[in-house]
N, C-alpha and C positions, 0 to 999 in steps of 0.2 A: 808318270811320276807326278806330274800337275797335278790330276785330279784326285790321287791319292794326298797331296800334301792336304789340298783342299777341303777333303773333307775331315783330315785330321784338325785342321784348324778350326772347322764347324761344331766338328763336336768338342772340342775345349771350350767355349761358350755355355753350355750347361755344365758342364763340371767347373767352371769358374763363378757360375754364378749360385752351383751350390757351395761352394765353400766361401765366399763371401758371404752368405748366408748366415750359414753355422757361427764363422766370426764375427759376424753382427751379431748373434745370440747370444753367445758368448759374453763380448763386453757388456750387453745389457742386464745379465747375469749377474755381473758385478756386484758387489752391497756397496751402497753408497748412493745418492742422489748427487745429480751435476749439475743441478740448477740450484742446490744446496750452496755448492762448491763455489760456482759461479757469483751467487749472490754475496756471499759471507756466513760467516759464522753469527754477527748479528743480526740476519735481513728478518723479516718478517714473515708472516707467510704469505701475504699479498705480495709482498716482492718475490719470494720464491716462486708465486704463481705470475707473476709475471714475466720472468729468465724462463721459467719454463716453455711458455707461450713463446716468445721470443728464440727461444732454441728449436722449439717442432718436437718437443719433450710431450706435448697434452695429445697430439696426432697417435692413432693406433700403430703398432709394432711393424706393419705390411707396411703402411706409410711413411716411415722412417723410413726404412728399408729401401724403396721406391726411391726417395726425396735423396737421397745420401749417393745409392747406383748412380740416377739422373745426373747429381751434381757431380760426382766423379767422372763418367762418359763425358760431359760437358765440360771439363777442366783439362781433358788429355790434350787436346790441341793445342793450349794456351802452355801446357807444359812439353811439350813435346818440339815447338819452334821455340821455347825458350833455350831446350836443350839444345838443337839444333844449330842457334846462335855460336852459342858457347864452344 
């Protein structure tokens, strides 16, 4: 029964990480800029280029992706003993 659980929970790791995927593609998908958004309706474009910079908006689509996973994996513990507090 162990090893059976085990490797069901192995392979929902790829299939988690393809559909967070997709849903990143998705939102990116979106019409609209969020460094737009971010800055204002009256920012410039050196300021829009700079929110962008600043959000990891100018980084390739792989790289988000990466940067966004990382920081999610990295936040569960912080979220996870906060729940636990509670």
């Amino acid at each position: 029964m162990g090893r059976y659980l085990g490797k069901r929970l192995i392979s929902t790791i790829p299939l988690l990480l393809v559909i967070s995927f997709v849903v990143f593609m998705f939102i990116h998908m979106i019409p609209g800029d969020p460094a737009r958004l971010v800055a204002g309706q009256d920012a410039t474009k050196e300021d829009v280029a700079v929110v962008r910079e600043q959000l990891g908006l100018d980084e390739p689509l792989l790289v988000q992706y990466g940067s966004s996973v990382l920081r999610l994996v990295l936040s569960l513990p912080y979220f996870m003993a906060e729940f636990l507090i509670m």
